[in-house]
C-alpha positions in Angstrom: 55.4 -103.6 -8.1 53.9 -106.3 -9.8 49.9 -107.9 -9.2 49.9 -111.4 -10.9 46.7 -113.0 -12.4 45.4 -116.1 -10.9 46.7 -117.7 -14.2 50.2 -116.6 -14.4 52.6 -119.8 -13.7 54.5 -120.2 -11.0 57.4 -120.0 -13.5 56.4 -116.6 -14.4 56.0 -115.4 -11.0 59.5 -116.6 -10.1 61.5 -115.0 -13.0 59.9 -111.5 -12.1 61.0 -112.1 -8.4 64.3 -113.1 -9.6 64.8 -110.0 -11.8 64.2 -108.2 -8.7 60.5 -107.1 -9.0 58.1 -107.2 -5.9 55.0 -109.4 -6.9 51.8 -109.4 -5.3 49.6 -112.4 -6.3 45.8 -111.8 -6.6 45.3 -115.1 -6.0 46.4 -114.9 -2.1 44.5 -111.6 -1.5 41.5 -112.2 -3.8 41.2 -116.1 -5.5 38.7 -116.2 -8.3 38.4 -112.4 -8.6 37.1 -110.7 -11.8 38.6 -108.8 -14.2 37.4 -105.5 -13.4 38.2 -106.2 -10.5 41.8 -107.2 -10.7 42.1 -103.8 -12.4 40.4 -102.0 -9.7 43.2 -103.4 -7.6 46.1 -102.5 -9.2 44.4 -98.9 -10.2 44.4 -98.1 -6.6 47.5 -99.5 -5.7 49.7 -98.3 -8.7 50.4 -101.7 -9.7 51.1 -103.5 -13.0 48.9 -106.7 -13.9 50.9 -109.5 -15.6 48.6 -112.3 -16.9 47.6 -114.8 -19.8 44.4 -113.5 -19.8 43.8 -112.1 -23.3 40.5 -110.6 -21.5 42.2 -107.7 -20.1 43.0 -106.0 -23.8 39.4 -106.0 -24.3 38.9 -104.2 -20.6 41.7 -101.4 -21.7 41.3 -101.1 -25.8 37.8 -101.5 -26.0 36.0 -100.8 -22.9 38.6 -98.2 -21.6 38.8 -99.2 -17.7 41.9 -97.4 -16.2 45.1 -99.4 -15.6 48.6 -98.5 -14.3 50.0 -101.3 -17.0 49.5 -104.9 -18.7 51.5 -107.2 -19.5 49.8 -109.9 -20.9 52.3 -112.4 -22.1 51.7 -116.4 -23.5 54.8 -117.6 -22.0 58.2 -116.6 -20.2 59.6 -114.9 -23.2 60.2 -111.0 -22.6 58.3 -110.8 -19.5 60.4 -109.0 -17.4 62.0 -106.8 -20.4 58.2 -106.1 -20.8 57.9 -104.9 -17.1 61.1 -102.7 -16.7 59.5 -101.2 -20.1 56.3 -100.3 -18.3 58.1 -99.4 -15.0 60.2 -97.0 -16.7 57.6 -95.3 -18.8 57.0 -91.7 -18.0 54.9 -91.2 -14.8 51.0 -91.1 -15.1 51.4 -92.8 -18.6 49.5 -96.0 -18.4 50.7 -98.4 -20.6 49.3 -102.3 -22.1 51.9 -104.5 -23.9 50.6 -107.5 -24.8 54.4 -110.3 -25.4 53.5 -113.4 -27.7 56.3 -116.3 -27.6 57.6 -117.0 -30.9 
């Protein structure tokens, strides 16, 4: 299951659902929500964060917060190859993959 950030198009969102994945969009349960929390979220819920938000590398890499996955993507390109990658990853193996369009 998927947890969008607030800044992920509409677009995005769509080609996930399409693909097949459940998506859960912050933005409906917690508009203008931090970060941390965001994280906090998915932590608890097992959920993978897709966003544009270059923000959440730092929270991972640099600050080590737990996650359950990001995806943090520019554009449509990859996306959901990016998310069956992650979903398919060997349990309790927390994984961040950061997609750049060409």
């Amino acid at each position: 299951m998927i947890l969008a950030d607030e800044n992920l198009p509409a677009s995005i969102i769509a080609a996930l659902e399409s693909a097949g994945f459940a998506v859960v969009q912050i933005a409906d349960l917690d508009a203008g929500a931090g970060d941390d929390a965001v994280l906090r979220y998915a932590v608890q819920r097992g959920l993978i964060v897709v966003t544009q938000d270059k923000d959440f590398g730092d929270l991972v890499y640099q600050q080590g917060h737990r996650h359950a996955g990001v995806v943090q993507t520019s554009g449509h390109a990859f996306v959901t190859t990016g998310v069956r990658r992650l979903s398919s990853s060997t349990a309790n193996r927390a994984v961040c993959l950061q997609i750049v369009d060409a």
